[in-house]
Phi, psi and omega in degrees: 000142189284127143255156159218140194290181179264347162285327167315280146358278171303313168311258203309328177272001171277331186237012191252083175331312193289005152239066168289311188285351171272333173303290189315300209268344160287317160353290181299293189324316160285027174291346200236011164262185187268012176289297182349279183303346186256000171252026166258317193266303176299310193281320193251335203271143177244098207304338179275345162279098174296272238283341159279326158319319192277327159329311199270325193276344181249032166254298194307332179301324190286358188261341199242137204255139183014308209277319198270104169298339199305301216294324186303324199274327196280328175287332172315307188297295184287331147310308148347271208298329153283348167264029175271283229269355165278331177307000000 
């Protein structure tokens, strides 16, 4: 039996033109969380801008509360990784 998975799924409706309009209306739907945002910051950001890139990872830190591990260890991770890239 054929399955696809559901990153696969996102995968093709994220990089795939011929989903544009679906790409578009899951957009909207996250415009105001924090997925919105870290996929402004992995996707949209240009590494070579610091202050908005540092900008971006620490609005999204400022969005996330005690209980969420996941999003603290991916802001651990994106502070790392800006202090990679100021150096």
């Amino acid at each position: 039996m054929f399955q696809i998975s559901v990153f696969k799924q996102m995968r093709r409706v994220l990089m795939d033109e011929c989903y544009a309009e679906e790409k578009e209306a899951w957009m909207e739907e996250c415009k105001e969380t924090k997925l919105w945002q870290l996929w402004e910051i992995l996707f949209e950001t240009d590494v070579r801008n610091r202050a908005l890139l540092e900008a971006r990872i620490y609005a999204y830190g400022s969005q996330i509360k005690e209980t969420d591990y996941l999003h603290r260890d991916i802001f651990v991770w994106l502070v790392s990784f800006l202090n990679l890239v100021i150096k």
